[in-house]
C-alpha positions in Angstrom: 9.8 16.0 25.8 7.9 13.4 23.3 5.1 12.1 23.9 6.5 8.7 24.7 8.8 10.3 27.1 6.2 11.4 28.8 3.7 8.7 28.6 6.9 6.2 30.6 6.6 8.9 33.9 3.5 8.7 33.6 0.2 7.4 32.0 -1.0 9.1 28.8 -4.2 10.1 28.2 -5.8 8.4 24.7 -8.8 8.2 23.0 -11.0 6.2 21.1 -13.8 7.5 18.6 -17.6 5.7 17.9 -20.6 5.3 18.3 -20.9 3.4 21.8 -19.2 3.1 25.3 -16.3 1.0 24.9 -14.6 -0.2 28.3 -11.3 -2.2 28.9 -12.6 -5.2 29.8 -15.3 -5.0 26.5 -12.4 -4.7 24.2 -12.7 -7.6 21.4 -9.7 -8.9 19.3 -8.3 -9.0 16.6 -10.9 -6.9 15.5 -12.5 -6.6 12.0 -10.6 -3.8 10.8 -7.3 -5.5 9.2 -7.2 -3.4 6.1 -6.4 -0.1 8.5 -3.2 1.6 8.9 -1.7 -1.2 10.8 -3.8 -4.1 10.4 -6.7 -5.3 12.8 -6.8 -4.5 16.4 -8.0 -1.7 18.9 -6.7 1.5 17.6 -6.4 5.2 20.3 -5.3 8.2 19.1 -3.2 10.1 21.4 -4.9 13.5 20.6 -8.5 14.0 21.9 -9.2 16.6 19.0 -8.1 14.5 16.3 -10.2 11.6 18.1 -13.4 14.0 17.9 -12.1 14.5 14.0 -13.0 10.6 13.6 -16.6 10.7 14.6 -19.1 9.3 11.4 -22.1 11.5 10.8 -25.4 9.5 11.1 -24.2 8.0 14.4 -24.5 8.7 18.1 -20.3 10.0 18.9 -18.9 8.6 21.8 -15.0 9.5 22.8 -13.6 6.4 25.3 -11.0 7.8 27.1 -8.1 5.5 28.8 -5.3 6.0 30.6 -2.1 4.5 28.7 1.1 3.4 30.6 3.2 2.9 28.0 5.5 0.1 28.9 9.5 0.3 28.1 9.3 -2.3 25.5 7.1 -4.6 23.2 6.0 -1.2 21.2 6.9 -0.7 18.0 7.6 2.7 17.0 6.9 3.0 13.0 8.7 6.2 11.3 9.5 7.3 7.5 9.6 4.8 4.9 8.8 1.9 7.5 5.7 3.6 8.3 4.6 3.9 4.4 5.8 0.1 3.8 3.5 -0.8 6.6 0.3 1.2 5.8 0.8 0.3 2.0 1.0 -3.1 2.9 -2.3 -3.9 4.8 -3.7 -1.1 2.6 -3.2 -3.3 -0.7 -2.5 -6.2 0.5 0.3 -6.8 -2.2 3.0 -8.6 0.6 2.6 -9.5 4.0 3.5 -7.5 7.4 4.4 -9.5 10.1 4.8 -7.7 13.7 5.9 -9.4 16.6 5.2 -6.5 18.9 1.7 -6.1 20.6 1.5 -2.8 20.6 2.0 -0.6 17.5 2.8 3.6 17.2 2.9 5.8 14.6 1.3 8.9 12.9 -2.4 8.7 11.7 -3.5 8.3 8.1 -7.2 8.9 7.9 -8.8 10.2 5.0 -6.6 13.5 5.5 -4.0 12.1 4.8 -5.8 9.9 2.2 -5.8 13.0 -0.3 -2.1 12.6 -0.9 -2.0 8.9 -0.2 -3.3 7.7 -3.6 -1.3 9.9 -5.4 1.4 8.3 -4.1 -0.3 4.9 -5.0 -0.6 5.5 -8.3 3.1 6.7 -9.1 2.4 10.2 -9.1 4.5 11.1 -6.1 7.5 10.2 -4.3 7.7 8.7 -0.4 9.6 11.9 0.3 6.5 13.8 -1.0 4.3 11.8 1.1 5.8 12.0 4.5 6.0 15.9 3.8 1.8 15.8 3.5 2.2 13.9 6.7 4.3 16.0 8.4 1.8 19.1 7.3 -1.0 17.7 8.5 0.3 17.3 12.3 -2.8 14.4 13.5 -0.6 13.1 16.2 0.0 9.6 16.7 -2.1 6.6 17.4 -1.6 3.0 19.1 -2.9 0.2 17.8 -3.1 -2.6 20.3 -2.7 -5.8 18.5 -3.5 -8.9 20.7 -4.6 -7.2 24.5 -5.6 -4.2 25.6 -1.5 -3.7 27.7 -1.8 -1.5 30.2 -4.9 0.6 29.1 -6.9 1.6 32.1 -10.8 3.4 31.8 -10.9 6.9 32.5 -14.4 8.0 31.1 -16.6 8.4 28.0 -18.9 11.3 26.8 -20.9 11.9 24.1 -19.8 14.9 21.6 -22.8 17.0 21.3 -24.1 20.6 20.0 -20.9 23.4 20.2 -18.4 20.6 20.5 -19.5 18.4 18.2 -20.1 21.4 15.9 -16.2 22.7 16.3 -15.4 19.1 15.7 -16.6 19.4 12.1 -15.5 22.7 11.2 -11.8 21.9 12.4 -12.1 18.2 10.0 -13.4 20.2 6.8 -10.8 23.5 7.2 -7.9 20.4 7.7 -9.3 18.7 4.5 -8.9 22.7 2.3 -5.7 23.3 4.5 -4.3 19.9 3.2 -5.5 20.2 -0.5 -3.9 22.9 -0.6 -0.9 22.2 0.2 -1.0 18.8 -1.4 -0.7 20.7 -4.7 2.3 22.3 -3.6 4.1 19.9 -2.5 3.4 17.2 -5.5 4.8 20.2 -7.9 8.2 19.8 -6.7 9.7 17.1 -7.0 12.7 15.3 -4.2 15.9 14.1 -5.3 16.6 10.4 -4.5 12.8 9.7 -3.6 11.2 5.9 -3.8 8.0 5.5 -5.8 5.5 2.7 -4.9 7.4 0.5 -6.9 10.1 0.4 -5.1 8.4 -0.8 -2.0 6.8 -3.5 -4.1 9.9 -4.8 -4.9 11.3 -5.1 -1.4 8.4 -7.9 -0.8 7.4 -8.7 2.5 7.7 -6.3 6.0 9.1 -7.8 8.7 9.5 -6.1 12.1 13.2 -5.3 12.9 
């Protein structure tokens, strides 16, 4: 079962990295982060070690955690080449995004993923290529709520400290070497009938289905 099968029986657990207690009802929009993934907005990821990946050194880490009932509609789902036109959009701001859907899912791109990401911005690999390094690196998925915090519920927060906080690290550098890795792998072999970043250039603007 997926993890939005799941998450419609019943509510599904997500989590928000930084530096401060963040409840519901103290959740601002639309945000100041509009050149993320998916534009501005509150972003959870749906995996709490990949959340405790996020925390910034210098800063006190805090992981929010919510209960999310995801509802049957008004989420967009973002997959394959409509997830790269999406992030490459608000990423270079070379033509517009428009969603109509509050709530956005798809697979995280932090700087992970951001190894193999400009390679593919500069020409040097294909899409294919790219959704491989995504598929390696296995962050889970995240939510970005757009305009309201829908059906997100407080659970708890707590601060990531000693041991935990520790592991935390470790796990974020050995994926960074894991992914560099493979990275050179994978941009050695090349994938018939890929699109290069030109190609989503030409098709202009994203508009949500």
């Amino acid at each position: 079962m997926s993890v939005s099968e799941q998450s419609k029986t019943k509510p599904l657990q997500v989590y928000h990295a930084g530096d401060k207690i963040i409840q519901v009802k103290d959740i601002s929009f639309p945000g100041p982060r509009e050149n993320c993934d998916f534009g501005a907005g509150f972003y959870v990821a749906a995996n709490k070690q990949t959340a405790e990946e996020w925390v910034k050194d210098g800063t006190t880490p805090i992981i929010n955690i919510y209960d999310f009932l995801e509802p049957q509609t008004n989420v967009l789902y973002l997959h394959g080449e409509d997830w790269i036109r999406v992030v490459v959009g608000f990423r270079t701001k070379a033509y517009r995004v428009n969603f109509k859907s509050p709530v956005i899912c798809g697979a995280i791109a932090d700087d992970r993923i951001d190894i193999s990401l400009p390679l593919f911005m500069q020409g040097e690999i294909g899409d294919q290529r790219l959704l491989k390094c995504l598929d390696f690196c296995k962050f889970g998925d995240q939510y970005l709520f757009r305009e309201s915090p829908i059906n997100l519920t407080d659970v708890r927060s707590y601060e990531l400290k000693g041991q935990e906080l520790q592991r935390a690290r470790t796990r974020n550098a050995a994926r960074k070497r894991d992914m560099l890795n493979e990275l050179q792998r994978i941009r050695r072999q090349p994938i018939a009938g890929e699109l290069y970043i030109e190609d989503y250039m030409a098709r202009g603007d994203y508009i949500e289905p």
